[in-house]
C-alpha positions, -999 to +999 in steps of 0.1 A: -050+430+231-018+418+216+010+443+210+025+448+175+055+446+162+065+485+174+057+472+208+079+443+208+105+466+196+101+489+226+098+464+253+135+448+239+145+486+244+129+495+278+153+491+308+132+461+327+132+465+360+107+437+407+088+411+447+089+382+463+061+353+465+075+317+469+075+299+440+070+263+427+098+257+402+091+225+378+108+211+349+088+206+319+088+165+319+064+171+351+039+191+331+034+171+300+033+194+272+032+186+238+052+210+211+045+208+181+066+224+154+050+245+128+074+246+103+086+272+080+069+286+037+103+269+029+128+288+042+150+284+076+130+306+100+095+316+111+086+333+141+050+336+158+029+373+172-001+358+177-032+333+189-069+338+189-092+318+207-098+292+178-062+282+178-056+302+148-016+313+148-001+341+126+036+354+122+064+357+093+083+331+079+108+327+052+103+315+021+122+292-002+137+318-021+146+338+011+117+366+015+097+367+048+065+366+042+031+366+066+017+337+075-017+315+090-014+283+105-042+263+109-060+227+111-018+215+109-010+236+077+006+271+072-006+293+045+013+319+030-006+351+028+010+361+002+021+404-001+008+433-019+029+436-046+061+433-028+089+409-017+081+409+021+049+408+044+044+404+083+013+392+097+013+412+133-024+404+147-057+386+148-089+388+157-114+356+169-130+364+133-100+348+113-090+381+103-055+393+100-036+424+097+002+435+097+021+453+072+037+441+034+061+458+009+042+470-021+052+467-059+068+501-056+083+492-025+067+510-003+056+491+034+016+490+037-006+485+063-031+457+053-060+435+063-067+398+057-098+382+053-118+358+031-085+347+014-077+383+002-051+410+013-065+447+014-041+473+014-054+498+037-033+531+022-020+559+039-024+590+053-010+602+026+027+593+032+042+562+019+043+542+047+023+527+075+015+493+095-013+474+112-005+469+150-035+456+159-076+447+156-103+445+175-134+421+176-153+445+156-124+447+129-112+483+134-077+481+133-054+505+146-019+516+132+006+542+123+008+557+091+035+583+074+010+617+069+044+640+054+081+627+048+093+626+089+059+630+102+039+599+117+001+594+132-016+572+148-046+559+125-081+541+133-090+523+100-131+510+098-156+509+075-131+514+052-115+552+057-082+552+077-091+583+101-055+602+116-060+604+155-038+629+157-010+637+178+003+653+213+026+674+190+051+649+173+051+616+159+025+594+177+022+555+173-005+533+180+000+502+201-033+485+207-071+485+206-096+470+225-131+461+216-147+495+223-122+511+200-101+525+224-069+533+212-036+537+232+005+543+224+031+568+226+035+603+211+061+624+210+053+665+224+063+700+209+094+701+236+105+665+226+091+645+257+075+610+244+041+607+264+014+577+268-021+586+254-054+567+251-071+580+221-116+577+224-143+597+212-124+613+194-096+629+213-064+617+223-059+621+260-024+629+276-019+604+307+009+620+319+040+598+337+051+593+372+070+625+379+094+619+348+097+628+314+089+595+293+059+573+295+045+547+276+010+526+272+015+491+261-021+473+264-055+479+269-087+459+283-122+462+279-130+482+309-106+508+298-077+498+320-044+510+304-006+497+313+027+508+306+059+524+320+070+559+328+101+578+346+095+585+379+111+622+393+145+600+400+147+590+366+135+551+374+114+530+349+084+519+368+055+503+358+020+516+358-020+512+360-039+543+342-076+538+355-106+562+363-080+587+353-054+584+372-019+570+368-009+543+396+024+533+402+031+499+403+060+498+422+091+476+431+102+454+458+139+453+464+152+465+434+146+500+414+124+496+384+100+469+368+077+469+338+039+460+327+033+440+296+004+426+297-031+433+314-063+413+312-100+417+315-099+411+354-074+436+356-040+415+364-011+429+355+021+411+346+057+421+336+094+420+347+112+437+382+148+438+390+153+422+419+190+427+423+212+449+399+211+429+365+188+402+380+151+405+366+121+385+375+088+381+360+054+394+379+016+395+386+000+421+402-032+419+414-055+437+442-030+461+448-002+436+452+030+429+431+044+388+433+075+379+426+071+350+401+108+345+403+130+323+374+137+294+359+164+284+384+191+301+359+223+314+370+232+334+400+219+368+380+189+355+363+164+370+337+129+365+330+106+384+306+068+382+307+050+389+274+013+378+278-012+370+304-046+352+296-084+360+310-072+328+337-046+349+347-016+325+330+015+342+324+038+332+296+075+346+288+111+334+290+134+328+311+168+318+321+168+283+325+193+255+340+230+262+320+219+300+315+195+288+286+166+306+278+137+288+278+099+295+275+076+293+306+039+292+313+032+307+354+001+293+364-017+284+402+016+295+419+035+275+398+066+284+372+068+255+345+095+253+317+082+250+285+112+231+270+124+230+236+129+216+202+160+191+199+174+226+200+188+245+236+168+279+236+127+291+232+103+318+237+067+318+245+051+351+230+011+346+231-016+320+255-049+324+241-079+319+266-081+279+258-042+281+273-030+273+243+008+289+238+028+298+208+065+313+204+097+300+190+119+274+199+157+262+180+156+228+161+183+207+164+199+220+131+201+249+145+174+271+126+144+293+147+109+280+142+074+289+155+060+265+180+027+257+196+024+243+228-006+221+243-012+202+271-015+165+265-047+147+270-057+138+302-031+166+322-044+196+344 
């Protein structure tokens, strides 16, 4: 499922840290890919979280009279979805049902959790705090979320059928990063003695997984067979990735550096995120039947990044990377092959989200300079 806006935030924070698998590096005149600008509600920036399966594209934009509002963009027009009272909304998720939920300032000015659907925006409430937010939703429209219960004090929440239920804690704040369709639930919580710790919250309990040998660990995504991702300290005090299945916690590994990261897993159970390869040098993976791949860069300079942020049911992996001139540019790994996304008439983009049709959305500079969501396509008649 797609991480929230909490996740993004942790995965800026996370020290990325991995293989090596030659690599086909192309330029994106080679591929043929159309972008397509999607514009702003009038202001000078929007930026993209999400694609479903019917091409439908939400996110946050500005507005004319400088708010940031939430946003769907469909059938070549983006609506504004308007707030719950407030100045400010954020659309973080959505399901292959059209519906939408993320978080919006309320006429007290309090931040809300809400859903969107049939044209209308539901303010989902509390936990009795005055705070909480949407992260993500499932097929069957439970949505999952943090919520304020007591001034300092934060829980996870499963909202359906119309009751936000708390899913407790593993005795501090816990946050909720993503569902799947089964209504499993995972994130991070913090412990009595301070530690922060991964959990998968089902059937009504939320389950400790542990960590490598460290003291921090956190899950990141989920898939339908109950497959859960994320990173944790190892004993040396090294951020390494990890697969929680049947449960137990696998470490992912490196290759020649000291650390990498998952971001993203699928239904086939590929995993994909960044290693270090050198100090300061990261480069995007996939691992797969027990094997990490190097997926390398986009030929950038001598230390090069890359940073993978979704992977599709095809196993296409989409990120940025340093490009040509040390630009960052947006990149779709596909068949063995790395393939630069381009750009606006601006120098710099980001691919965040590749629905299962491979369509791929993110944010790209215009030539005036400003930061708009884009959407990617192939052009007819192009494999």
């Amino acid at each position: 499922m797609k991480p929230g806006m909490r996740t993004r935030v942790v995965l800026a924070v996370l020290t990325l840290v991995v293989g090596t698998l030659p690599v086909e590096q192309l330029s994106s005149a080679s591929v043929d890919f159309d972008i397509i600008d999607l514009g702003t509600l009038g202001g000078r920036s929007s930026q993209v979280f999400a694609i479903n399966s019917r091409g439908q594209i939400v996110g946050v934009s500005a507005t004319a009279s400088g708010d940031d509002h939430a946003f769907l963009w469909q059938d070549g027009t983006m609506i504004d979805l308007g707030t719950l009272g407030g100045e400010s909304s954020v659309a973080e998720a959505i399901n292959d049902g059209g519906q939408i939920v993320g978080s919006s300032l309320t006429a007290s000015g309090d931040r809300h959790a809400f859903l969107w659907q049939d044209g209308t925006m539901i303010d989902l409430g509390t936990l009795g705090g005055t705070y909480s937010l949407a992260t993500s939703i499932n097929a069957r429209g439970q949505v999952a979320g943090e919520s304020e219960t007591a001034p300092g004090q934060f829980d996870a929440f499963l909202w359906q059928h119309g009751t936000m239920s708390d899913l407790g804690t593993l005795g501090g704040n816990s946050f909720s990063v993503a569902i799947n369709d089964r209504g499993q639930v995972v994130g991070v919580s913090g412990t009595a003695p301070g530690n922060h710790l991964a959990f998968l919250w089902q059937d009504g309990s939320m389950i400790n997984l542990g960590t490598l040998g460290g003291d921090f660990s956190v899950a990141l995504a989920i898939n339908e067979r109950g497959q859960v991702i994320g990173n944790s300290t190892t004993p040396s005090g090294e951020g390494h990735a990890f697969l929680w299945q049947h449960g137990t916690m696998i470490d992912l590994g490196t290759l020649s550096g000291t650390g990498s990261s998952a971001n993203a897993i699928n239904a086939r159970g590929q995993v994909a995120g960044e290693i270090e390869t050198a100090p300061g040098e990261f480069h995007a993976f996939l691992w797969q039947n027990g094997t990490m791949n190097d997926l390398g860069t986009l030929n950038g300079p001598p230390i090069a990044h890359a940073r993978v942020l979704a992977i599709n049911a095809r196993g296409q992996v989409v990120g940025m990377s340093d490009g040509p001139l040390g630009r960052s540019h947006g990149f779709l790994w596909q068949q063995g092959r790395l393939i630069d996304l381009g750009a606006l008439a601006g120098s710099y983009s980001g691919a965040e989200a590749i629905n299962a049709r491979g369509q791929i959305v993110g944010f790209s500079e215009t030539a005036s300079g400003e930061v708009h969501a884009v959407l990617w396509t192939k052009r007819n008649g192009q494999d």
